[in-house]
C-alpha positions in Angstrom: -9.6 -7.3 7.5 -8.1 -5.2 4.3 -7.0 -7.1 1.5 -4.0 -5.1 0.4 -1.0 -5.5 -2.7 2.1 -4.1 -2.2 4.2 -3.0 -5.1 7.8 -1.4 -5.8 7.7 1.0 -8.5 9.8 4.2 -9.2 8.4 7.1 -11.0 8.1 5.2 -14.2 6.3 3.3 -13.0 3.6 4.7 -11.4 1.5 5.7 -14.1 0.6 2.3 -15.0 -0.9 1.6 -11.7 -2.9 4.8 -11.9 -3.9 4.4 -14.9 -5.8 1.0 -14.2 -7.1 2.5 -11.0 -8.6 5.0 -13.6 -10.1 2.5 -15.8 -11.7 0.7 -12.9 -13.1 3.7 -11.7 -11.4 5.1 -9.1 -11.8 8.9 -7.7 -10.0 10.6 -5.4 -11.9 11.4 -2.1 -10.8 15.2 -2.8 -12.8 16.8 -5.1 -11.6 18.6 -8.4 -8.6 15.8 -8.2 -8.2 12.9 -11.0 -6.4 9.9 -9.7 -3.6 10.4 -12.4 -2.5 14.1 -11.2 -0.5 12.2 -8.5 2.8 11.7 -8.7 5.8 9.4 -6.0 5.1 11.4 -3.1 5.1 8.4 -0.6 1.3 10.3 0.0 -1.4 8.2 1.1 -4.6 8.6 -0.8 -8.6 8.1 -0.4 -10.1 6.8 -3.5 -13.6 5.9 -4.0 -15.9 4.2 -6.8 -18.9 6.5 -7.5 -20.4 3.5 -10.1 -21.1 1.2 -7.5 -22.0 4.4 -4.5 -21.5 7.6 -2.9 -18.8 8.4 0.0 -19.8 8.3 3.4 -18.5 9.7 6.1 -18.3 8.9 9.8 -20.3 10.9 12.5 -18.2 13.2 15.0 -17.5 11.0 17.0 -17.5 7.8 15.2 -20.9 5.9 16.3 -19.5 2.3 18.1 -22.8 1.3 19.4 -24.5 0.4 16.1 -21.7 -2.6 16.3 -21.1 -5.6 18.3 -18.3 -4.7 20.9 -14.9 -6.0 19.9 -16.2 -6.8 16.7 -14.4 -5.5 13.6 -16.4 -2.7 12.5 -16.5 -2.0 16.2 -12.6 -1.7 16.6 -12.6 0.3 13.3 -14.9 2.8 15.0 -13.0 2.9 18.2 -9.5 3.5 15.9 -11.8 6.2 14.1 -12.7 7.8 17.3 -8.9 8.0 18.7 -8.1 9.6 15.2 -11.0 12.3 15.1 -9.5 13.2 18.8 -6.4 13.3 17.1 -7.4 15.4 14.2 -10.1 17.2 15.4 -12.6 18.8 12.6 -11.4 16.2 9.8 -13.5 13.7 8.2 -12.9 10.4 8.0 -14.5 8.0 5.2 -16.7 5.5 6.3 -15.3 2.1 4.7 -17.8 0.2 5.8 -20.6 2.5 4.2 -18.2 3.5 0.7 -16.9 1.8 -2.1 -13.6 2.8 -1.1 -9.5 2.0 -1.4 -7.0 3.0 -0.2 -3.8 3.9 -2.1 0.2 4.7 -0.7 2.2 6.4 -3.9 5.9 4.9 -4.4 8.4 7.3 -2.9 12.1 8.2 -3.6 14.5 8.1 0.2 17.7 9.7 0.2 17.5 10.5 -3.1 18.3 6.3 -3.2 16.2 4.0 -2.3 12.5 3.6 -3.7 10.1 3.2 -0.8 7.2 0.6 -2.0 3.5 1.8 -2.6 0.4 -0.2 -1.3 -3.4 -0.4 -2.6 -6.1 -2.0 0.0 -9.5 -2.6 -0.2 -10.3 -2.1 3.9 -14.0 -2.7 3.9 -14.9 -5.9 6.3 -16.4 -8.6 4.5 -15.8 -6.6 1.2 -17.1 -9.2 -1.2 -20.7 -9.0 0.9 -20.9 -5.4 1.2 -19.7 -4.4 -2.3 -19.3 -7.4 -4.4 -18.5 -5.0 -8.1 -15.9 -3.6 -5.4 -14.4 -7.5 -4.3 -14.2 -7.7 -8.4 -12.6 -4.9 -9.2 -10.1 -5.7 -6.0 -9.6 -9.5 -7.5 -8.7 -8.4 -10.8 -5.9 -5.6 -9.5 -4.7 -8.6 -7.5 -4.7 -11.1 -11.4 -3.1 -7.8 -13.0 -0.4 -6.9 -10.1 0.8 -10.7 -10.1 1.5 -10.7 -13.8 4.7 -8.6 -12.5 7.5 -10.7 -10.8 6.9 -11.4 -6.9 10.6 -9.8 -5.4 9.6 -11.0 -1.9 7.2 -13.4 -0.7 6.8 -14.8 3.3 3.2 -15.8 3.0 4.8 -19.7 3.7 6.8 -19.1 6.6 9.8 -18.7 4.3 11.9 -16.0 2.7 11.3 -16.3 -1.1 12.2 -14.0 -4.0 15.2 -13.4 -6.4 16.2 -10.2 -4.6 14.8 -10.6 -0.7 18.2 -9.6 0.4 18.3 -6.2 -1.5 14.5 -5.1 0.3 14.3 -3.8 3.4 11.4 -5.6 4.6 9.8 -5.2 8.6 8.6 -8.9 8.9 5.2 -8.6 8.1 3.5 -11.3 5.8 3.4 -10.2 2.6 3.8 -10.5 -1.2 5.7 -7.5 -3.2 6.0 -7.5 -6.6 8.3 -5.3 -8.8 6.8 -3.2 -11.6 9.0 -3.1 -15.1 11.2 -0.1 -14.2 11.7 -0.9 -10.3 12.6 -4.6 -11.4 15.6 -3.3 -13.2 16.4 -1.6 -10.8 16.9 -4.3 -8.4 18.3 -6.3 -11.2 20.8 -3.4 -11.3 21.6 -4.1 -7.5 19.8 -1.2 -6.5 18.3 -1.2 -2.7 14.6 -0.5 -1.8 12.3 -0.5 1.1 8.9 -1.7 2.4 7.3 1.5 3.4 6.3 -0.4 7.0 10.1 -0.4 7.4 10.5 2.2 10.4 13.6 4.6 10.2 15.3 2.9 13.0 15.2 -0.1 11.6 16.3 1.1 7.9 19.8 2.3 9.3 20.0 -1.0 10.2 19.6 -2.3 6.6 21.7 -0.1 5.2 24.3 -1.1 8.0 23.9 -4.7 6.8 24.0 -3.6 3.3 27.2 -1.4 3.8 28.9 -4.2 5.3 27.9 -6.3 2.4 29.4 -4.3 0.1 32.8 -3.9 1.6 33.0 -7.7 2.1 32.3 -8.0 -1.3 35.2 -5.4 -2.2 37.6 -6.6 0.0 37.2 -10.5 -2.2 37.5 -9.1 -5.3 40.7 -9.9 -7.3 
């Protein structure tokens, strides 16, 4: 299972996430790229760690009987195979075999509302396979936390100074806010989890419209 930290940041902010991702390390997948050249693009990206191994890649079609079936590496290969049928002729990095992350950039909706980012770590029994990688993925989790959790439901509960101003799709998570993105909300600016489908969004900002002109309507 991927051990993954979501964040909210604007464009501000970014650059101290890919900065320490540069400091650890990382490289983009993509030759001739350097991890800081990105900017909010709500992209997903490939990174890998070429100080603790090279990047691997999975055979054409994804090979599912070096695994137990239904174990985890065995479901990642099937998920690999639907995708290569998908995409035909593209790679796809083998996580299992590479030191590898994966990283969502922050993106701007509407020109409104700032749609969170997300770094994961999705190689199975990460710590085992690559333990300088479970490291590096333990001390982005320390350096992330320093930053104020917005929204937490990792007890069962609903916690977090602003939970009603983040559109949020119900999965269990922690989010915090980086320094810009924080005043933001502090501003009463909205945002969004990026699992938050559009469907459900015009909901939120339904509720959040409503909100609003409840909150007009009591004003002296």
């Amino acid at each position: 299972m991927a051990t993954a930290h979501t964040f909210l940041a604007n464009d501000e902010d970014l650059p101290l996430i890919l900065n320490w991702l540069k400091d650890a390390g990382a490289v983009p997948v993509a030759h001739g790229l350097d991890v800081t050249d990105f900017g909010a693009t709500g992209h997903e990206l490939v990174l890998y760690f070429p100080a603790i191994g090279q990047v691997n890649f999975h055979a054409d079609p994804a090979n599912m009987s070096e695994y137990q079936e239904n174990s985890s590496n065995w479901l990642q290969a099937l998920w690999t195979r639907i995708k290569q049928e998908e995409q035909p002729g593209r790679k796809f990095v083998d996580t299992n075999k590479t030191p590898a992350a994966g990283l969502r950039l922050p993106a701007l909706k509407d020109d409104k509302y700032w749609v969170s980012g997300e770094l994961w770590f999705p190689t199975i029994n990460l710590r085992k396979i690559f333990p300088e990688l479970g490291k590096i993925c333990g001390r982005f989790e320390r350096w992330i936390r320093k930053y104020p959790c917005v929204f937490d439901n990792r007890n069962g509960k609903y916690n977090g100074e602003f939970v009603g101003q983040i559109a949020q799709a119900e999965i269990v998570k922690c989010i915090n806010a980086l320094p810009s993105a924080y005043q933001l909300l502090q501003n009463g600016h909205h945002m969004r989890d990026y699992m938050v489908n559009d469907k459900s969004f015009e909901r939120w900002k339904d509720r959040w419209k409503s909100e609003e002109d409840a909150n007009s309507l009591t004003k002296p």
